[in-house]
Every structure is written in structure tokens, then in C-alpha cells.
C-alpha positions in Angstrom: 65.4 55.2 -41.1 64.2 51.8 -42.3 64.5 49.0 -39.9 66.0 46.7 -42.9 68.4 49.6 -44.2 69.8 50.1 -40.7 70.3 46.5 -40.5 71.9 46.5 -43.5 74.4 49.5 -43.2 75.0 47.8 -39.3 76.3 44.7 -41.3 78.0 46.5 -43.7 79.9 48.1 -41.0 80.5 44.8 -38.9 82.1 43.7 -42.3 84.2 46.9 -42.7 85.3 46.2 -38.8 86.0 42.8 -39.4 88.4 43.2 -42.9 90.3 46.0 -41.4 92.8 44.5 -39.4 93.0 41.3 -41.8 94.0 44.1 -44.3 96.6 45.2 -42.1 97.5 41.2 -41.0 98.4 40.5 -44.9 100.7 44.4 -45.3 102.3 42.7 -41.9 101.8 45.1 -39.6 99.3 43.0 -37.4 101.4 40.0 -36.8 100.7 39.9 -33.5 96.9 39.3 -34.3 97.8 36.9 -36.5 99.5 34.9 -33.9 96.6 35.0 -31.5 93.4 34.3 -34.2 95.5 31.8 -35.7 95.5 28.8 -32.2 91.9 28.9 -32.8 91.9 27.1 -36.3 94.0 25.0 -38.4 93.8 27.4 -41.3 95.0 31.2 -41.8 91.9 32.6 -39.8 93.9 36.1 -39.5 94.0 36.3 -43.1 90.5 35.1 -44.2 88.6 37.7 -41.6 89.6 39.9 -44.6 87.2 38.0 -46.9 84.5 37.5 -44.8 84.7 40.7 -44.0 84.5 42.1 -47.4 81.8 39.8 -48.1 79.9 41.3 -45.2 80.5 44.5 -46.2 79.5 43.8 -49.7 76.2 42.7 -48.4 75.1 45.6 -48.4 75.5 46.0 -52.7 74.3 42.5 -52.9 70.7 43.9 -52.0 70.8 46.8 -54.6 71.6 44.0 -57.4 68.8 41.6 -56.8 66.5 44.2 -57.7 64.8 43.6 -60.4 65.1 46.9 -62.0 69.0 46.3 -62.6 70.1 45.2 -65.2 70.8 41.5 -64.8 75.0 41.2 -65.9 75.5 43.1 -63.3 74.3 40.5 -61.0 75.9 37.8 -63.2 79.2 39.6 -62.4 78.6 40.5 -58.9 77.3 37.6 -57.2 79.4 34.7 -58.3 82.3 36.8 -57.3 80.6 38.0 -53.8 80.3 34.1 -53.2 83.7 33.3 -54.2 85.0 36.1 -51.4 82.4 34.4 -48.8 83.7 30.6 -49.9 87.5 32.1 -49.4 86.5 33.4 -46.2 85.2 30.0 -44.5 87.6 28.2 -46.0 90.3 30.5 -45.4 89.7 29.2 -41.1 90.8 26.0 -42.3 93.3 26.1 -45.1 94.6 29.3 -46.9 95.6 28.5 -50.6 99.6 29.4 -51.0 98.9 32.1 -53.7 96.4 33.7 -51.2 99.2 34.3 -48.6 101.2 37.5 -48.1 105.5 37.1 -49.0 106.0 37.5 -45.4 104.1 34.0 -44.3 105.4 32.0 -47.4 108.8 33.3 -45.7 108.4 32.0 -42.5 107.2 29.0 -42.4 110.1 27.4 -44.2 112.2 29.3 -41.2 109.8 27.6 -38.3 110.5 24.4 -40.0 114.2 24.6 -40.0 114.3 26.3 -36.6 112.0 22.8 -35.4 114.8 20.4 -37.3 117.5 22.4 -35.3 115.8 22.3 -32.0 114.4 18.3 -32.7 118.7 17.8 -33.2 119.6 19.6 -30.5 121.4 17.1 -28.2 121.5 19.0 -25.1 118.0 18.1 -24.9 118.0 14.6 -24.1 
């Protein structure tokens, strides 16, 4: 096998590695994972492993349509869209856009808030 196609599948695979379980963070089965990635940045980083994994493992298309034997709307297509994912991705670490997020977090963060104001009230604290 070619050094640059092994390369290429091994990053592919990373990317398939990596989206996985931020697949199964946004069906709500991995909230637990969520809760752990999530100290580490200010953003949703549980959620946006999802794009930057599927932009890894896209990288793998993005080769076959820089050829210059493709036909070029294909490209046209293909990579402003496998840059959007990417963008999402990074920025996802540091804020995830409200429409991005699954029902389940829009849920629960209106809860944490209201179970803060309850605690911040409580007079048994002082």
C-alpha cells in the first residue's frame, strides 16, 4: 500500500473514531462524556468532536476531488461545505450555536439555571 493512501485511510479512521461518540453525545446516550470533555473548554467541545471528526474523516474524499480530472462542481460543492464542518468543529470548543444543540441540552440549561437561583436563595446557607 502507498505510504500517502495509508496515511490517508489512518486519518480517515481517526476522524470516524473521533465523530462516533459525539454522534452518540447529541442522541444523548453519552452524557457522561459530555460532562467530562466539556471542563476543558468554554464551548460544547462534546458536541463539536462530531464535526471535526467528520471533517477528518472526509479528508479522505477531499483528495479524490482536487483531482484535476473531476469535474470541478463537484469540488465547488464539496469543499465549501467540508470547511464549513471543519469551522463548526473549532468553533464548536468554544461556543456551540443554539440551533446546533440537541433538545436535550437546550432543556437543561434553563433547569441548571433555576436549580443555581434556588440554591443562591437558599437561606440555610448563610
Amino acid at each position: 500500500m502507498d505510504p500517502e493512501a495509508a496515511v490517508t485511510l489512518g486519518v480517515a479512521a481517526f476522524g470516524l473514531l473521533v465523530m462516533v461518540p459525539g454522534l452518540l453525545v447529541y442522541s444523548g446516550r453519552f452524557r457522561h462524556y459530555r460532562a467530562g470533555l466539556n471542563i476543558l473548554w468554554t464551548g460544547e467541545p462534546a458536541l463539536a468532536s462530531t464535526y471535526i471528526g467528520a471533517a477528518f474523516a472526509l479528508f479522505p474524499v477531499t483528495q479524490f476531488v482536487i483531482q484535476p480530472n473531476v469535474y470541478p462542481l463537484i469540488g465547488l460543492v464539496f469543499l465549501p461545505l467540508y470547511f464549513l464542518i471543519a469551522v463548526i468543529g473549532i468553533l464548536g470548543n468554544f461556543w456551540m450555536p443554539r440551533p446546533l444543540q440537541p433538545k436535550w441540552i437546550k432543556e437543561e440549561k434553563p433547569r441548571e439555571k433555576q436549580e443555581q437561583t434556588i440554591r443562591a436563595a437558599d437561606p440555610r446557607k448563610s
